[in-house]
C-alpha positions as CSV (number, residue, x, y, z in Angstrom):
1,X,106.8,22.6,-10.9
2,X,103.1,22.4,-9.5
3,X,101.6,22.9,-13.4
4,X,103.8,20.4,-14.5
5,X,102.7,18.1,-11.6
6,X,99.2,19.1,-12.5
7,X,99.4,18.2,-16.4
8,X,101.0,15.0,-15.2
9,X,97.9,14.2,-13.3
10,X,95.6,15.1,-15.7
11,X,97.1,13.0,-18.2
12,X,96.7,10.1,-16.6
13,X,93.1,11.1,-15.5
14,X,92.3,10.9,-19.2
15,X,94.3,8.0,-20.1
16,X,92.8,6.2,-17.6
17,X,89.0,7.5,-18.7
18,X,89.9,6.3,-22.0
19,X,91.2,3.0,-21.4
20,X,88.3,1.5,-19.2
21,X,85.8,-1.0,-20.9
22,X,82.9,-0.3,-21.2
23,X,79.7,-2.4,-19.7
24,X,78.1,-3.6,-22.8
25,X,74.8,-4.8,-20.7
26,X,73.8,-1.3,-19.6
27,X,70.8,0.2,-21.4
28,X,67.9,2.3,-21.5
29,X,64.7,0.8,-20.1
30,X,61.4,1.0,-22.4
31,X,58.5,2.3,-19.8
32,X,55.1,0.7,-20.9
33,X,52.0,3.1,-19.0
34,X,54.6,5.1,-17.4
35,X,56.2,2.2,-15.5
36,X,59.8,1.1,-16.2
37,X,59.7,-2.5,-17.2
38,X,62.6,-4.6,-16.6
39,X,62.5,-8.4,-18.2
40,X,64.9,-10.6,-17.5
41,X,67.0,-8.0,-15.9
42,X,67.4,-5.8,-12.6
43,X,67.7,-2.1,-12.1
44,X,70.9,-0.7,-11.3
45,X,69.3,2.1,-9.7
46,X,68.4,1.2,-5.8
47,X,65.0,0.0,-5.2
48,X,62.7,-1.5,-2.7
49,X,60.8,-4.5,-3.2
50,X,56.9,-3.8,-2.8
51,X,55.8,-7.0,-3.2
52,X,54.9,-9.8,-6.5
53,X,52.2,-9.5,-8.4
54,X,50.9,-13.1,-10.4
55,X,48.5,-13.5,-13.4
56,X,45.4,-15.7,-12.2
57,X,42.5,-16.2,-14.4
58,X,42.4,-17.1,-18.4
59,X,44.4,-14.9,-21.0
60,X,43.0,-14.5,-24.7
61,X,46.3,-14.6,-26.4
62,X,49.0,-14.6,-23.8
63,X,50.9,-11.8,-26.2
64,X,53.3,-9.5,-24.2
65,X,50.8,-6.4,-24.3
66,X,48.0,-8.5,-22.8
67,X,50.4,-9.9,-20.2
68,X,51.8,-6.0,-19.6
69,X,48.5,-4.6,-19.0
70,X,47.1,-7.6,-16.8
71,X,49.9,-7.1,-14.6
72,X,50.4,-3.6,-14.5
73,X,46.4,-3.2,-14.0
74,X,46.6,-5.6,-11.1
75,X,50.3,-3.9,-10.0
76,X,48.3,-0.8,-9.8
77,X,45.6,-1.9,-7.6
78,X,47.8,-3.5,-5.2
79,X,50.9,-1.0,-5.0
80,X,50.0,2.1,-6.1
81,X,53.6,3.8,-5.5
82,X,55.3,1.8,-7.6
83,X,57.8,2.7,-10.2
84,X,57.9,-0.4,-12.1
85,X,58.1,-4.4,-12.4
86,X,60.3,-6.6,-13.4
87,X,59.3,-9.9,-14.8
88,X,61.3,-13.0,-13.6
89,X,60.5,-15.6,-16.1
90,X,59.8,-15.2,-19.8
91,X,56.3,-16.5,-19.5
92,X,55.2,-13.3,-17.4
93,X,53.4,-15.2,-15.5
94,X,54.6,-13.8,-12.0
95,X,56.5,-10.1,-11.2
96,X,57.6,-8.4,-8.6
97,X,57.3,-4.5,-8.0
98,X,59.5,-2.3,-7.2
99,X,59.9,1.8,-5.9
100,X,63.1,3.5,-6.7
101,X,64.6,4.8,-3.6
């Protein structure tokens, strides 16, 4: 009775596995000088908020490396224990930088 019970139970452990939808918006983040970078999206992962980092001063040709590495440079500088950014807008103009908990 119990094993029967059991197979039951298992059966409908695996049906249900089966059946669920999967997210289609999870994915692997890219990290860029060993920082995860998140653009236009959030970390599922917990995380504290270290504080925003903004580009001031002239850009040669406001390319994504170029913006990467003049916020990261000035991300490191300012938080040094952070784990990555995540840029709000698409000009990469401001971030905000972030520690994994």
């Amino acid at each position: 009775m119990k094993k029967v019970i059991v197979i039951i139970l298992l059966a409908c452990v695996a049906l249900f596995a089966f059946t669920q939808e999967k997210d289609k918006g999870l994915a692997r983040v890219n990290r860029y000088q060993g920082y995860y970078i998140f653009v236009q999206s959030q970390p599922i992962c917990e995380y504290d908020v270290l504080g925003t980092v903004k580009k001031t001063g002239v850009v040669w040709s406001g390319s994504p490396d170029e913006m990467f590495n003049t916020l990261i440079k000035r991300m490191k500088k300012d938080y040094p224990k952070a784990d990555g950014i995540i840029f709000d807008d698409v000009a990469m103009e401001h971030a905000t930088c972030i520690q994994f908990k």
